[in-house]
N, C-alpha and C positions, 0 to 999 in steps of 0.2 A: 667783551674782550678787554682784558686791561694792561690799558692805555702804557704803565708803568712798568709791563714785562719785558725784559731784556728777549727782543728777537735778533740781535744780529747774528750773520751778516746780513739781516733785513735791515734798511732803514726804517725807521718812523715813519716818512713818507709813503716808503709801501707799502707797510702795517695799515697805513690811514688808509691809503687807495684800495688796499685787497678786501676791507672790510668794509668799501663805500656801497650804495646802493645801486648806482650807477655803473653799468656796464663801461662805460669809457671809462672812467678813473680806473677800474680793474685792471681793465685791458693795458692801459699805462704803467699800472704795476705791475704788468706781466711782461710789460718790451723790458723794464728794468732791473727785473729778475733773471730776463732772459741775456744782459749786458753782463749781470754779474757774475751768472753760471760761467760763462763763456772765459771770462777772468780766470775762474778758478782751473777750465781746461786747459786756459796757456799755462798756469802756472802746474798744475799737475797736481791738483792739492784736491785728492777724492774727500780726505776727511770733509771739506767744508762742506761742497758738494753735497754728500750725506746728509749734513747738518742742517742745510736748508732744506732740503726734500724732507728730513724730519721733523723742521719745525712746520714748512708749508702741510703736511700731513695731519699732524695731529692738532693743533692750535689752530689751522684753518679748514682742513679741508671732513673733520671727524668733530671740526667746532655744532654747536648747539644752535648757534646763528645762522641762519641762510642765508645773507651775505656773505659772512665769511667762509659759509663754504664753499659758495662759489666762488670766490678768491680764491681759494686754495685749489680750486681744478683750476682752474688759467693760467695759475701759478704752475703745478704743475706739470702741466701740456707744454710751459713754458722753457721748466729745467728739461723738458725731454729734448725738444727742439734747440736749445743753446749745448746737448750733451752729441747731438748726433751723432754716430756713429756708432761712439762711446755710451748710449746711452743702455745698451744690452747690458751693460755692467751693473745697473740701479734699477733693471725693470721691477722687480717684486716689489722695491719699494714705492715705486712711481705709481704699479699697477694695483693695489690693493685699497690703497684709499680711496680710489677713484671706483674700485669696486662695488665698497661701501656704500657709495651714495648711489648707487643701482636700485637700493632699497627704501631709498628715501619716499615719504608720500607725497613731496611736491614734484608736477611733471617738469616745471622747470629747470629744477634742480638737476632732476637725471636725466633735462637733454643736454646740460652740460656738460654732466658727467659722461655722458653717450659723445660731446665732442670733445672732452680732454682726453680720452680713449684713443678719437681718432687721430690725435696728433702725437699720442704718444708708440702707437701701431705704425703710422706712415714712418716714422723716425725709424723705430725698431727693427723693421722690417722682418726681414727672418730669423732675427734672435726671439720674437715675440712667441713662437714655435712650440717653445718648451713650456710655456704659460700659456696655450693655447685653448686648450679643455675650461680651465678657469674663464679665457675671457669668452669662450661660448656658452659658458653656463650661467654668465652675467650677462649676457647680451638680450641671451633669449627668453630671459627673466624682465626684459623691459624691451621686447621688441616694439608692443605697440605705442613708445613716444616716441621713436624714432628711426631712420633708416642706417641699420646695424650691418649691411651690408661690405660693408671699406675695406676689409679684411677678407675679402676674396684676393685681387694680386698677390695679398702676401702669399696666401695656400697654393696660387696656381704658380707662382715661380720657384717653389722650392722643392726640394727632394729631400727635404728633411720632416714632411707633416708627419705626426706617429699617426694612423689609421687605425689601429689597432686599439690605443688608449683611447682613439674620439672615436670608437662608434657606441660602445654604452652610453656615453654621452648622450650620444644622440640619440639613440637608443630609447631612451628614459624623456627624453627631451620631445620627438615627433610624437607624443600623446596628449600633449597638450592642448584644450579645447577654445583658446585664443585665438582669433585669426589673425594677431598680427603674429605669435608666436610660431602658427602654422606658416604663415608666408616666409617668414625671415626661415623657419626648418627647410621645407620645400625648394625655398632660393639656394640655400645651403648645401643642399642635394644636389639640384645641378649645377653648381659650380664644381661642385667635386666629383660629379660623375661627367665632367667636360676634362677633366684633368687627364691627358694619357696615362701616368705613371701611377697612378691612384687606380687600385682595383677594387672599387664599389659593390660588384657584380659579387664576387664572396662573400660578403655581410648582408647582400639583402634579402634570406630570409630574417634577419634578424629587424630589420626596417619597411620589408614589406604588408605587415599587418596593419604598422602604424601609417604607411603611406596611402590605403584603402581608405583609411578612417577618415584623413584630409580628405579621400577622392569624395567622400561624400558630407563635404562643408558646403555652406549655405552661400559661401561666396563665388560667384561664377570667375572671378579671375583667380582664384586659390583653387578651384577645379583645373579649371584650364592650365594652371602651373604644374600641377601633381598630373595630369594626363601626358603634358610635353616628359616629364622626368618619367613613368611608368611605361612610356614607348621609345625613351632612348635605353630603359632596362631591356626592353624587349628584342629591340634591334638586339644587343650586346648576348644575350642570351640565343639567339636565332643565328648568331657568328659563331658562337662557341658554344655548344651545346652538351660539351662532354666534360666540362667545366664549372655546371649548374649542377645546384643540389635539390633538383626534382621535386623528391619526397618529404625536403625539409619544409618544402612552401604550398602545398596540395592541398592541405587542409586549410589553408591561411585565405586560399582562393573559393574554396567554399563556403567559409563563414562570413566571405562577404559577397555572396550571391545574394543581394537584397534590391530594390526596386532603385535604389539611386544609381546604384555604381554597378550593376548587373552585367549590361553589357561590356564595360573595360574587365572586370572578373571571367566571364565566358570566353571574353576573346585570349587571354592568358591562358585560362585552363585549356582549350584549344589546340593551341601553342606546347603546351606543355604534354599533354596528352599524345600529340605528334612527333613532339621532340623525344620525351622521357620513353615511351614505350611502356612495357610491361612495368618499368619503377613504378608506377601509378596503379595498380591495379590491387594491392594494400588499402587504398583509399576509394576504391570504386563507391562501396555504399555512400559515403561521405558527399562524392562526386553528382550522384545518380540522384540524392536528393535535392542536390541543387538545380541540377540540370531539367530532369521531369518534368516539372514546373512550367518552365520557360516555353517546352514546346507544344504548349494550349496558347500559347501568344496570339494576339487579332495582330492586324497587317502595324499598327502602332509603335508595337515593339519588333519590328519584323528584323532588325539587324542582331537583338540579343536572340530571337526565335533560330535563323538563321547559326551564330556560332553556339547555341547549344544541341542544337542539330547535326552540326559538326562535332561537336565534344560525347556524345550520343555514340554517331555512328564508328567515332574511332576508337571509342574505348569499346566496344563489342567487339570491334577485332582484334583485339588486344587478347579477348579470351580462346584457348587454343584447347584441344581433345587433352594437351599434358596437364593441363590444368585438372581432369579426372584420376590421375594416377596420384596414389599413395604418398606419402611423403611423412611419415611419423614422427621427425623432429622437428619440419618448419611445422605440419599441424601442430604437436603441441606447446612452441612458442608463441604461434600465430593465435592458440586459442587463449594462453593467458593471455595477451597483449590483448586480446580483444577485451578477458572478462575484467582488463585491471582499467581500460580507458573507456570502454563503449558501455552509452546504457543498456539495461536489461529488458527492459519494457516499455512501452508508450506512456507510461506512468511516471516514467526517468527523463524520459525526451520533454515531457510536459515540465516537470516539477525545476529541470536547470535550463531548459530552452535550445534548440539546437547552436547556436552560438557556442556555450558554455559546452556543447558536447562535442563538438569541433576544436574548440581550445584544447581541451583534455588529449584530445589524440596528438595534438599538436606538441605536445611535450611527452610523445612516446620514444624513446631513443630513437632517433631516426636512422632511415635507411644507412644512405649517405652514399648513397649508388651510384654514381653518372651516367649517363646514356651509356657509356661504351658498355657500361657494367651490368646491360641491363637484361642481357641473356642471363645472366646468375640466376640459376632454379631457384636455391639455397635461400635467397632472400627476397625474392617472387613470392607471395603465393596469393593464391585468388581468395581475398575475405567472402567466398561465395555467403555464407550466413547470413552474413550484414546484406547482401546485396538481395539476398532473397526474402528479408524482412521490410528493407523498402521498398520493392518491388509491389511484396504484399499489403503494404499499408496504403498504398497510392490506387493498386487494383479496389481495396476494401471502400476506401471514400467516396462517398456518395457527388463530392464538388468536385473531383478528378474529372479534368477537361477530356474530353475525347480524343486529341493526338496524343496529349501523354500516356490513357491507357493503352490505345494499341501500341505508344514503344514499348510501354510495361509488357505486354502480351510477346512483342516481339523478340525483347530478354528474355520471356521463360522460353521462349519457341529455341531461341538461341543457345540457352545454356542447357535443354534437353536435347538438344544436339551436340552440343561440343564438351557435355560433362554428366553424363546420361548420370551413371553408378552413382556421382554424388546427389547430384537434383531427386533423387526417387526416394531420399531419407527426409523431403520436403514435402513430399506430393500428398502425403493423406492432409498436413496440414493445407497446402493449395488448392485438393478438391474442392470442396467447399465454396471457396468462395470463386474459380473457375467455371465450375455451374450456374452461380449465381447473375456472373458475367453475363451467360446466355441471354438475358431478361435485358439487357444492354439495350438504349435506346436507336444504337449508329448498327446499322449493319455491317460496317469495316471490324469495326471491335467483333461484334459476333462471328464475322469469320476467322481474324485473328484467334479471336479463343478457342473456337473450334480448331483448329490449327496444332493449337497448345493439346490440347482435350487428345487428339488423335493421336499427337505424339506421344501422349502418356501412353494411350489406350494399345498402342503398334511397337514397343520400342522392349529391347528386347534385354536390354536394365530392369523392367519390370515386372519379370518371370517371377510366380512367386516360388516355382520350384529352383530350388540351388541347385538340387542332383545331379540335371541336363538327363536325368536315364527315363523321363517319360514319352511313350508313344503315342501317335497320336491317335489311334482307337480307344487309349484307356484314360488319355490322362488330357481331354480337351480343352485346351486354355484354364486347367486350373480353377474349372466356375468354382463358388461358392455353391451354388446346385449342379450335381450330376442330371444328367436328361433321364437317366433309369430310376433315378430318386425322387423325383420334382412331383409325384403325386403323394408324396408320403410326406412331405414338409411344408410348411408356412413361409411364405416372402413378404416381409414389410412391405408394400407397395402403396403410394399414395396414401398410407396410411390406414390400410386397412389388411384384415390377415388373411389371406388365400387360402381356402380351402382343398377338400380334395375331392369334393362333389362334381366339379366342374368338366367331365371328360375321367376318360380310362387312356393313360399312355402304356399298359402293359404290352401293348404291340407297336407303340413308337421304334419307328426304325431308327440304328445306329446314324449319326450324325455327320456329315462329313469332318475334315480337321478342318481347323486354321490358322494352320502353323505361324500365321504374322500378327496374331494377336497375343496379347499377354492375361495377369490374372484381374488388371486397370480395367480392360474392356468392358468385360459381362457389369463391374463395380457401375462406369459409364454411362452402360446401356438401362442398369437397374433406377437412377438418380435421376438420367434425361427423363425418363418417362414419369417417374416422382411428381418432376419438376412440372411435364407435362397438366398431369393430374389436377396438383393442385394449382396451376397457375393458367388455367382453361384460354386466357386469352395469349398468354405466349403458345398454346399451339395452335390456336384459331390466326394471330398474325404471323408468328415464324417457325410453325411446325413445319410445315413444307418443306419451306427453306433451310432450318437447320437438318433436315433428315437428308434432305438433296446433297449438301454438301459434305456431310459423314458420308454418304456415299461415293464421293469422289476421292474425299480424303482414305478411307478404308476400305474393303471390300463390300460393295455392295450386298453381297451372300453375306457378309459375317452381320450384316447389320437388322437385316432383316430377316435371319436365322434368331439370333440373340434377340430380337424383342418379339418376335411371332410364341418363343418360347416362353418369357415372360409375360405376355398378354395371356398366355393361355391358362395362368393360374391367376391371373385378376379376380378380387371379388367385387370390384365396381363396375360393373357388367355395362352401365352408358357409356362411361369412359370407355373401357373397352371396345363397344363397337363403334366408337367416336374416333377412339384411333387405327383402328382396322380399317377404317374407311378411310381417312387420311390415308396410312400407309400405302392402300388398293389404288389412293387417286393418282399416288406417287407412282407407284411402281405402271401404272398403263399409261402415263403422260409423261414421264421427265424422262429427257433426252441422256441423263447420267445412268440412268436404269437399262439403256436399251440392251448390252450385254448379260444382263439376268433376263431380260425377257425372252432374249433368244436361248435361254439356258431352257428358261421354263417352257416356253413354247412346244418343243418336240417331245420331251420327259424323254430323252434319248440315251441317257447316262444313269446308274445310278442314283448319283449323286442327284440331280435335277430330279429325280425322283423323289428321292429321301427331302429335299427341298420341299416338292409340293406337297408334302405328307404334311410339313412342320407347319407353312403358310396357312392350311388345307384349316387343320386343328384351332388353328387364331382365329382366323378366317371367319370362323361358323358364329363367331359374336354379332355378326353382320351377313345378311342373307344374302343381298344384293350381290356384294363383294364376293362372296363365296362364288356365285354364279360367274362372276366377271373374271373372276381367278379360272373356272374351268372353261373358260370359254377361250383364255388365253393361253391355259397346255391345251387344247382341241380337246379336251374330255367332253364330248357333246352329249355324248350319250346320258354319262350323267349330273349334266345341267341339267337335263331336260328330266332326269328325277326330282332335282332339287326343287324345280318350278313347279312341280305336282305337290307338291309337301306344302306350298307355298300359300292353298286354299286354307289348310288347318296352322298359318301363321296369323298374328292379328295385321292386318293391314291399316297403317295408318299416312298421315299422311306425307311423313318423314318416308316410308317405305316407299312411298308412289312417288317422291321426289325424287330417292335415289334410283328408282326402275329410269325414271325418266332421262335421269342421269347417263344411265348405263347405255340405253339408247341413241344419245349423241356423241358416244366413244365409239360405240360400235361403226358411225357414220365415219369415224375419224381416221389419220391415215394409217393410228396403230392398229387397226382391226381391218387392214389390206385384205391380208390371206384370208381370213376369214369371208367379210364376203364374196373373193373369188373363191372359196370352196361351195358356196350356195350354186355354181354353175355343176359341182358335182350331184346332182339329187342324190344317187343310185348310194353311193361311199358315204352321204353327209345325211341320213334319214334324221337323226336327232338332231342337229343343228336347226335344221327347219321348225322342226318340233318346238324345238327351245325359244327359238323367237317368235313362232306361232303362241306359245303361253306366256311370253312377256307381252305380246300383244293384245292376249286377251285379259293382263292383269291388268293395262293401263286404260282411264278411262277415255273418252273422245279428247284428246290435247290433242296439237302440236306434236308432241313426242308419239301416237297412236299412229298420227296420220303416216310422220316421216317414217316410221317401219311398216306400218302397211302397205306404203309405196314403194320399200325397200323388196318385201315377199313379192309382189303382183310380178317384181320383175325374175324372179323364181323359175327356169325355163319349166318346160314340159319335159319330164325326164323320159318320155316315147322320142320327143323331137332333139333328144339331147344322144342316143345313144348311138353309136356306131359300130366299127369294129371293136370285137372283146380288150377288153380294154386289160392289158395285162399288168399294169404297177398294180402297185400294192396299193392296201386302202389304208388311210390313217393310222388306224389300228396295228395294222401289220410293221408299219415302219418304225415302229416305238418296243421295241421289245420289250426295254426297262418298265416300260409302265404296266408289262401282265406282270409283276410284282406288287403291284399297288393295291389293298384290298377297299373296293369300293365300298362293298357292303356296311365293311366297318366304319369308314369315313361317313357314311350315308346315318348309319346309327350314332354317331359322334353327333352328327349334326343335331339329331333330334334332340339328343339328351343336354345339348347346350342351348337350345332354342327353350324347350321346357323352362328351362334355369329361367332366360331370361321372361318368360310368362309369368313362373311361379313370384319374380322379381317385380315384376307388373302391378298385374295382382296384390302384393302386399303392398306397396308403394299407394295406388289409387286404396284400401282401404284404410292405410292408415289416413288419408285425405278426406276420404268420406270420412271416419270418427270425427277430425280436426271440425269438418264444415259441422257436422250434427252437434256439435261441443260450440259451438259458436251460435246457432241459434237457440239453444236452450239458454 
């Protein structure tokens, strides 16, 4: 500094002082600046005034020396404090050098500058207002040397803060990765979100992302500070909820659905989902990826598990039947808006990361809906798309926890209920992998999906006729095979082509209808069995079980109409009578079955009829089962053919297992009537017969003994007869069934028994070649 510049009305003395190294000489050149100010306000003399704040500015406090620059803040803080009142007249020039040294690279420097600031704000008080932006944007630029807090009174006692100018401010400001930066932001926040007159609650989609970002800083008291402010937003939102803009902040909540800050996010979305209503339902897919996740949670996270369970179950109510109806202008708004912000493929979600695909929506012209407004169709509408691609992608992963697939299951269960017509332009792509489901390790999920599966397979969206003019003798469920066709055509099945060797249906009787299936069904029934085939141990552990519960779910006749008919063109004749025998085990043991048994039992209808014609024809893949089938319509008479036929079958030892089988059903309580018919001799000559030749096919077991002890008790039909006994005999009380041509059932049998011989036979010689080809 030199020594020889005119600085008056500086003395010499303070020149010397303001440039000392010494905080005390400063400080004395600053009571003496602050004597002399005060002079110039008795006298009224702004020019001088001026003159020293321009010389203490430039010459000290923008000097190259760091003592003098700090003389020149003390100085000053000084002229602010000797201007008082007055001093709103001179802030830009008071406030700007003092600015400057915000930037400085010594910390000491700028915690002076940080306290000429604050003497010259305490002074100012609400003049400092109109400079207010500037000094937040100096402040928070050097928040961590010092506590920049001082300048809260001033915000909270006036009615003059511009809110409008300071929230890009801030705006720009809460992204900062500081933590002193974030603290002094977040402190900032609630102070002004404690202010009555200040309405914070409007601008915080614009500071809520950035508020997220603090919620997951490393520091526990900067969490904790960003969680008090993110729950006095909540209260204020939860008071006025017709005053939030919903849709503007949806997405903002989803992309920070991450492991830190998770549960403050779910409990919002929540909230919001509650509050907002149907506004949200534009973001559902957005929503549902964040949510899904959460509800595979262990007991650990059990509170974020918890509100996205909630976030879960209330955005499915949210979807309603009108969501299925037409709407050609929001569709095709809603569809560019999807194709101009949403990715296209898992290839898009991968390559910008959900984050960056969540932002993107976040800048789609928003709603700008409010609760009240949130009946409006018009600006409604359900991104079912998006929501049925997450859906599918979370079903599709192989790490997808098992309560989030069965929610996933229970969305589509959901939206095939409340939006049939649109869901069915989705369903070939959802097959696929809704089958695959089946193979699911949880049996909850495999009921869910079955669930899903039925409603495709029964719903009445699915018709593939538009006409409505088909009947049901000509035009049954739409198969892909007519029953009058089915010997003339090939069906992929398991992977092999079916021929038409296998049986003659040119006397297959007409079919009954059923009317509550669609053209999904037979699709269904064709795929489960597939899936059966080649996946032997899903129907060794859940064939039962998934057939049991399609039976609950559908009609039991429709289910085992449609695959008795598809079994009967198999050309993998084990499987075939691998699953006939399953089906035979089902149908005489499961408690779901008992209304088809009592269908088949009498053959009293038609229908029940034409039934055991269809089961009769599958049937014959398996000998056993054939017999257990007519012993279960009382067709006695001809079991006890089938059992003579039985001597020119190869018996092995799967064969003697399943006699054996059959044997401990008959003891069982579904074969009641049956053995109280054995007390008939006279009416039941073939039934005896028929157990008399399972008796003599099985060798001395256990299973021998317990029906030979079953016959002994056989009455004597002399000691059995009494007066003429006038009901009718079996026979008689079945009318439908003198329609049935046994004969032909009887030669069906053969020529599918042959089948599987000549099937035998090749099998063991291509084995013989194999072994002769191995010891050569």
């Amino acid at each position: 500094m030199n020594a020889e510049k005119d600085f008056a009305p500086l003395t010499p003395n303070i020149v010397r002082a303001l440039n000392d190294k010494l905080y005390e000489k400063r400080k004395v050149a600053a009571l003496e600046i602050e004597k002399l100010v005060r002079e110039f306000v008795a006298q009224n003399n702004s020019n001088q005034i001026r003159h020293v704040i321009q010389i203490l500015a430039s010459e000290f406090a923008l000097s190259q020396h760091p003592h003098s620059r700090k003389g020149g803040l003390i100085g000053l803080a000084a002229c602010s404090i000797a201007l008082g009142k007055d001093s709103g007249l001179y802030l830009k020039e008071l406030i700007d050098p003092v600015l400057a040294c915000f930037n400085d690279s010594d910390s000491r420097l700028r915690y002076y500058a940080c306290e000429a600031l604050y003497n010259i704000v305490k002074v100012a008080r609400g003049a400092v207002l109109p400079h207010f932006n500037v000094l937040f944007d100096g402040l928070s630029k050097v928040s961590g040397s010092s506590n920049n807090t001082r300048c809260w009174d001033i915000v909270t006692e006036s009615n003059k803060f511009d809110l409008v100018a300071f929230v890009p401010l801030l705006r720009e400001r809460i992204y900062s990765n500081n933590q002193y930066a974030r603290q002094f932001i977040i402190s900032w926040i609630l102070v002004l979100e404690s202010v009555p007159d200040i309405n914070l609650l409007d601008y915080l989609p614009e500071i809520l992302d950035g508020l997220f970002q603090i919620l997951g800083d490393s520091s526990k008291e900067i969490r904790k500070t960003c969680e008090v402010v993110l729950g006095e937003f909540l209260k204020e939102i939860k008071k006025a909820p017709s005053n939030v803009k919903f849709a503007e902040m949806a997405n903002i909540l989803v992309i920070h659905s991450n492991d830190l800050i998770q549960h403050t996010a779910m409990t919002w979305m929540r909230e919001f989902i509650q509050l907002a209503g149907r506004v949200v339902l534009p973001y559902s897919s957005g929503i549902l990826t964040a949510v899904l996740p959460c509800l595979s949670y262990d007991d650990r996270k059990k509170s974020t598990k918890e509100a996205a369970s909630a976030c879960n179950h209330s955005l499915m109510k949210l979807v309603t039947p009108e969501d299925d109806e037409d709407d050609e202008e929001s569709q095709v708004s809603d569809t560019l808006a999807r194709e101009d912000s949403q990715p296209k493929t898992q290839e898009d979600l991968d390559t910008i990361g959900w984050s960056g695909v969540f932002l993107v929506l976040f800048h789609i012209p928003s709603l700008c809906v409010s609760a009240s407004h949130s009946s409006d169709r018009a600006q409604v509408i359900l991104d079912l798309d998006g929501i049925v691609q997450v859906l599918g992608r979370h079903l599709n992963d192989s790490s997808t926890g098992m309560m989030t697939r069965i929610a996933v299951l229970k969305w589509l269960y959901h939206l095939y209920i409340k939006t049939p017509r649109k869901m069915f332009r989705h369903t070939d792509s959802l097959f696929p992998t809704l089958l695959k489901t089946l193979s699911d390790e949880s049996d909850e999920v495999i009921l869910k999906d079955l669930e899903v599966l039925a409603e495709i397979a029964s719903s009445p969206a699915g018709q593939s006729d538009t006409t409505g003019s088909c009947d049901n003798t000509s035009c049954r469920l739409e198969l892909p095979v007519k029953l009058g066709q089915i010997n003339n055509m090939t069906l992929n099945l398991s992977g092999n082509k079916v021929q038409q060797d296998v049986g003659n249906t040119d006397s297959t009787p007409s079919t009954p209808s059923t009317p509550s299936m669609n053209s999904y069904f037979h699709k269904f029934m064709i795929n489960l069995l597939r899936r059966f085939s080649l996946e032997r141990k899903l129907l060794d552990m859940r064939g039962a079980f998934i057939i049991r519960q399609l039976c609950l779910l559908l009609h039991a006749e429709n289910i085992f109409h449609s695959m008795a008919e598809i079994l009967l063109k198999e050309e993998d004749l084990k499987f075939a009578s691998t699953m006939v025998q399953t089906l035979n085990t089902i149908l005489l043991t499961s408690a779901e079955l008992f209304q088809l048994r009592n269908q088949l039992k009498d053959l009293r209808t038609q229908e029940s009829c034409d039934l055991f014609c269809c089961l009769y024809r599958s049937w014959c893949h398996n000998p056993v089962a054939t017999v257990s089938l007519c012993f279960l319509t009382q067709n006695y008479h001809h079991a006890y053919d089938l059992i003579q036929k039985f001597g020119d079958l190869e018996v092995t030892v799967d064969f003697l297992i399943e006699v054996d089988k059959l044997v401990q059903l008959i003891e069982s309580p579904i074969f009641t009537y049956l053995r109280l018919q054995l007390l008939d001799v006279e009416n039941n000559p073939y039934l005896i017969k028929a157990l008399y030749g399972l008796l003599m096919l099985l060798p001395q077991s256990q299973a021998f003994t317990l029906l030979s002890h079953r016959l002994r008790c056989v009455p004597n039909p002399e000691l059995m007869r009494t007066v003429p006994d006038l009901k009718a005999s079996p026979s008689s009380r079945c009318p439908a069934s003198s329609n049935v041509d046994y004969g032909e059932l009887l030669q069906h049998f053969d020529r599918v028994q042959r089948k599987h011989l000549e099937v035998r036979h090749q099998r063991a010689s291509r084995a013989d070649c194999s072994d002769r080809k191995m010891v050569l």
